[in-house]
Every structure is written in structure tokens, then in C-alpha cells.
N, C-alpha and C positions, 0 to 999 in steps of 0.2 A: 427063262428068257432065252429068248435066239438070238445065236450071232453072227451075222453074214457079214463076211469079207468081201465077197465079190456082188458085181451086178447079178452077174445071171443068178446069182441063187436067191438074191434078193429079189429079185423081180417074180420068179418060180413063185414064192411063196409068197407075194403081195396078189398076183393075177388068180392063184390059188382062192384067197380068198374075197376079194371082186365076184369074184364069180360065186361067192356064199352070199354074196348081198351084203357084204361086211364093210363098216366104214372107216378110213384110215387116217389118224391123225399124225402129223410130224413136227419134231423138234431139233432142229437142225441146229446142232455146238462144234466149236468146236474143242471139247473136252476139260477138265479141269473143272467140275459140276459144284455149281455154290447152291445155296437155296433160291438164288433167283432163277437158276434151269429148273431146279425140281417145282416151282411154283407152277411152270408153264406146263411141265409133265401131268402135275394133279388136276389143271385145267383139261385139261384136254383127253386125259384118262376117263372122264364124268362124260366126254360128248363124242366119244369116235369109241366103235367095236376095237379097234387094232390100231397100238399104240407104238410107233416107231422113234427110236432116237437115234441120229448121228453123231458119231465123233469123227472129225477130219479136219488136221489143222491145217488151212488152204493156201498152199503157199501163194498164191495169184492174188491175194488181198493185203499182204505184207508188203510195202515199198520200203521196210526198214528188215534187211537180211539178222541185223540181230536181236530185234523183234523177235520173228520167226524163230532164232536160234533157241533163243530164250526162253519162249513160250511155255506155261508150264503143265507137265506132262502127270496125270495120277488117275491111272486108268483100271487100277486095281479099285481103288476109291468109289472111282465113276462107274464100274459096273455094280458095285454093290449098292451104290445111290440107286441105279435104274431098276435093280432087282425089287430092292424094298418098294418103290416108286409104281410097281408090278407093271413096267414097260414089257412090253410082247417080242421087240425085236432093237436090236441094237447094231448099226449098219457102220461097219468098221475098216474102210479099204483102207488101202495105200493111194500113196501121191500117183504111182505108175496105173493101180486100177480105175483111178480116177481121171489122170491127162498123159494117154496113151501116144505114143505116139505118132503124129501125123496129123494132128486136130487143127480144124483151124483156128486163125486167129479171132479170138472174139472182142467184141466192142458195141455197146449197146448206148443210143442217144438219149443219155440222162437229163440232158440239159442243165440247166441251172444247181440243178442238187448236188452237179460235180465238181461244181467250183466254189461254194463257198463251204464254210466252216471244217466240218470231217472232210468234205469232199480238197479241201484247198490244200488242208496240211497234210494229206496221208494222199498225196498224187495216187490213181491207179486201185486205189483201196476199193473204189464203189463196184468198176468192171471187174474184179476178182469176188470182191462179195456175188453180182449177180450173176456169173458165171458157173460158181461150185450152184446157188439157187436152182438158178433153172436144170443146173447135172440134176441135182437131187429130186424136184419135182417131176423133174421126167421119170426118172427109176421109181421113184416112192409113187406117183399122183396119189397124194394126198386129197381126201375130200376138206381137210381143212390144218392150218400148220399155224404154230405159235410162234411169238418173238415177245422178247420183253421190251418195256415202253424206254428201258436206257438208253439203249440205240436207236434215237429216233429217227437222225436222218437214215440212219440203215432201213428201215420200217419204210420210210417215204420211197425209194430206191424201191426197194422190194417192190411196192404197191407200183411203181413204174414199169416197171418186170413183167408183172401180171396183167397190165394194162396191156402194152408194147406184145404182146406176146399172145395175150389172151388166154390166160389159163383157170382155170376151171375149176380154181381153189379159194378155202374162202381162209384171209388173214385174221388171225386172233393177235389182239395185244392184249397184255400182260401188266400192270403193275409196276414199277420199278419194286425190287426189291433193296430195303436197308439194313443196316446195323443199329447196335443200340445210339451209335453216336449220331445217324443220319445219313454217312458213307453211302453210298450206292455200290452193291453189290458185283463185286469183276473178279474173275478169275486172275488181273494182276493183281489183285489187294493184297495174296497172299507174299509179292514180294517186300510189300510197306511195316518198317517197325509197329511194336504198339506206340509209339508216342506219333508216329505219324500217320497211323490210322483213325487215331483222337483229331491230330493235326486235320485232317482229310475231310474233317466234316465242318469246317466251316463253307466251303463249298455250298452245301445242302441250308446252310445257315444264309449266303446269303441270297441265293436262290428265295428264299423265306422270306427274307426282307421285302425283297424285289415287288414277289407276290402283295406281300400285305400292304405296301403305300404304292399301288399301282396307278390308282385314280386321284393320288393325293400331292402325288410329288414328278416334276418334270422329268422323262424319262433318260435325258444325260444324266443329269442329276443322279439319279438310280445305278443308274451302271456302273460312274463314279465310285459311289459308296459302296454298292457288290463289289467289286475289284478291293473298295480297303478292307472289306471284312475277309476278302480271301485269304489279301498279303497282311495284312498290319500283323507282328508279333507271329510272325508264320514264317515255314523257307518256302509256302508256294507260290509259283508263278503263275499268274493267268496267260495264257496263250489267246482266248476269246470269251468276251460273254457278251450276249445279247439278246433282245426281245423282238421277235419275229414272224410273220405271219405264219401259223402253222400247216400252212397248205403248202406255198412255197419256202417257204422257209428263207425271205428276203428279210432283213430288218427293217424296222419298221421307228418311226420316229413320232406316232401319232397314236391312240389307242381310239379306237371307235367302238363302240356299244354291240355294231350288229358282226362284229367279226370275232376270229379265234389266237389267239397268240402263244405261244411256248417261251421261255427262257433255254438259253443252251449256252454250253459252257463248256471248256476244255482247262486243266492246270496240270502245272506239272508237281509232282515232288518227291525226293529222294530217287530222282530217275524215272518214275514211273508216271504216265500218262492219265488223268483220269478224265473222264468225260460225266455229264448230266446235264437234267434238265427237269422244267418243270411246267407245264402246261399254266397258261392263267385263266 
């Protein structure tokens, strides 16, 4: 596996092979590799000639400094995940090779996606996520690049990007990946005890519920009872959950036959932020 530091070298050896008729897939992390990155790698190892992964932890996406501080680093780990994973190149900068200085300021019209949910409690989060995005699909042009289905509003955001922008890539989602308890897959789970990563999966439990009396039971109602399966006999908090159209992702108080909807959900516990969701 190759490992490029900087752009230019990276870029030498992506135009390199462009020019072989080779096609490029990307997996943009950043770092501390669970099995829900390596799912996205194996996907997309089966459909692209030349298989890239980034690590870069973006500080522009962080509006909490000790987030970032915190963030956890195993990069010894992570290259040995991508080796066996048989990734082709592994794109590694710094903060400096990345927001050099003199750049301008960026800000992209997300609309609605930036103010509620992820977008409301993590101010600045979505213009940092699409920010390092479009760095990397400029350097990379990927013919096609993966994200897991966790981060859905990030996924939305992203698709706004490509739209806004017009680029020439095509989005793959991915799966959520879980535990044996339900958890959803994060690179914070590893700061959560075992008794609260047991704890973590009522989350996914009530998520479940939601799902299964969808058309049965009135949708306060539901949301209601998700919140006591989170908190009841638990130390988690719910920050949000709701059932919302999945295109915009407004909540929605009515369920119609001919449309799409997701659950999403934020809690907290033992410090640590978890997020998910569940399509209905």
C-alpha cells in the first residue's frame, strides 16, 4: 500500500493512473478504523480498479475544541486494517497540507440541512464536513466514494455538495454497521465502558420499536415511548429523536403511503455523543 502525505504526490499518482483507464474509488475517515470503515473499503474494492483511503482529522468540522482534542488517534491499527483490506493508497496530510495558508473563507448554502438536528447542535459542523469533501474530491476525483448510512444527515450534506457543485462522482451508502448488542458502530464507542456500551444499545432498541408500530400507534405517541426506552433504567439522555421526511429531513407528524421517512436520533452517555438512525 502507498502512502501519500502531500497533494502533489498524491495527485502524480492518481492522474498516473486516469490515464491507464483505471477507476478510482474513495473512502474519506477520519481515522480510528472500526468495521463500519472496512465495510465501505470491501464495498468499493469489488467496483473501482484503485482504492483510496483518507485519514485526516478536520479540524473545520469540530465546533467543540475538546472534541478535536480528544479525538482518538490509532493509526498504527489503521494502516494494518487498510493493508489487509488491500487498499492501494492511503492519503495522510497534515492540518497545514491541507488549510494552507491564505485560503479563503468557505461557506456553502446548505439550507435547511444546517439547522436542524446534527446541523443545529454541532453549529459549523456541516461547512467543515463539506469543505475537507470537496479538498479531497478535487485531489482524489474519485469515479465513485463511500459513506456509511450512520451519518445520514452528513450523506444529505454531501449529496448537496455534488449537486451545488456539480461533480462528477457517484455516492455509495453503506449499511450502518453494529455490535452484537445493536450499538452502532463510532470510532467514540471505544471511549464508552462495557456496561455502557450494553447500556448504548437501547438506542437501536428503540429505534426498533418506532419502526415496528409505525402505522399502528400515533406518532407522538411513539416518540414518547422511544425517549422512555432510551432513558428508563439508563444514565442516557436524549438530545433528539424524530421521524422525518427523508429527503429533507423536516419532521413530519403524518406518515403517508407514497413517501420515505427515517428515524434519527442523538443521546448522550458517559460523555460521549452517540448518534443513529433508521430508515422506515
Amino acid at each position: 500500500m502507498r502512502i501519500s502525505k502531500t497533494k502533489s504526490e498524491l495527485q502524480a499518482f492518481i492522474q498516473n493512473e486516469k490515464q491507464k483507464g483505471k477507476t478510482i474509488g474513495l473512502v474519506p475517515t477520519m481515522g480510528a478504523l472500526h468495521e463500519g470503515h472496512l465495510s465501505l473499503l470491501k464495498y468499493l474494492r469489488a467496483r473501482c480498479d484503485i482504492l483510496v483511503c483518507s485519514i485526516f482529522i478536520n479540524p473545520t468540522q469540530f465546533n467543540d475544541p475538546e472534541d478535536l482534542k480528544h479525538y482518538p488517534v490509532t493509526l498504527d491499527q489503521d494502516i494494518e486494517g487498510l493493508r489487509t483490506h488491500h487498499c492501494d493508497v492511503l492519503f495522510l496530510p497534515s492540518v497545514d497540507e491541507m488549510y494552507p495558508p491564505g485560503e479563503q473563507e468557505w461557506h456553502i448554502d446548505l439550507g435547511d440541512l444546517e439547522t436542524v438536528w446534527e446541523g443545529k447542535h454541532r453549529p459549523g459542523h456541516f461547512q467543515g464536513v463539506t469543505q475537507i469533501v470537496y479538498k479531497l474530491f478535487n485531489l482524489v476525483k474519485p469515479d465513485r466514494a463511500c459513506f456509511g448510512q450512520k451519518d445520514f444527515q452528513q450523506i444529505k450534506v454531501i449529496e448537496k455538495l455534488i449537486e451545488i457543485k456539480n461533480l462528477p462522482v457517484t455516492l455509495d451508502i453503506c449499511p450502518t454497521q453494529r455490535d452484537e448488542n445493536g450499538l452502532a458502530l463510532s470510532s467514540r464507542n471505544k471511549f464508552l465502558s462495557p456496561s455502557g456500551e450494553k447500556k448504548a444499545a437501547k438506542i437501536h432498541e428503540a429505534l426498533q420499536y418506532i419502526h415496528k408500530h409505525i402505522h399502528t400507534e400515533h406518532l407522538g405517541n411513539l416518540l414518547k415511548k422511544g425517549k422512555e426506552i432510551i432513558e428508563d433504567n439508563t444514565p442516557l439522555e436524549t438530545e433528539y429523536l424524530a421521524i422525518c421526511d427523508i429527503d429533507t429531513l423536516k419532521p413530519v407528524t403524518q406518515i403517508h403511503s407514497s413517501k420515505k421517512y427515517i428515524i434519527v436520533v442523538a443521546a448522550w452517555l458517559e460523555g460521549i455523543r452517540l448518534i443513529d438512525n433508521l430508515p422506515l
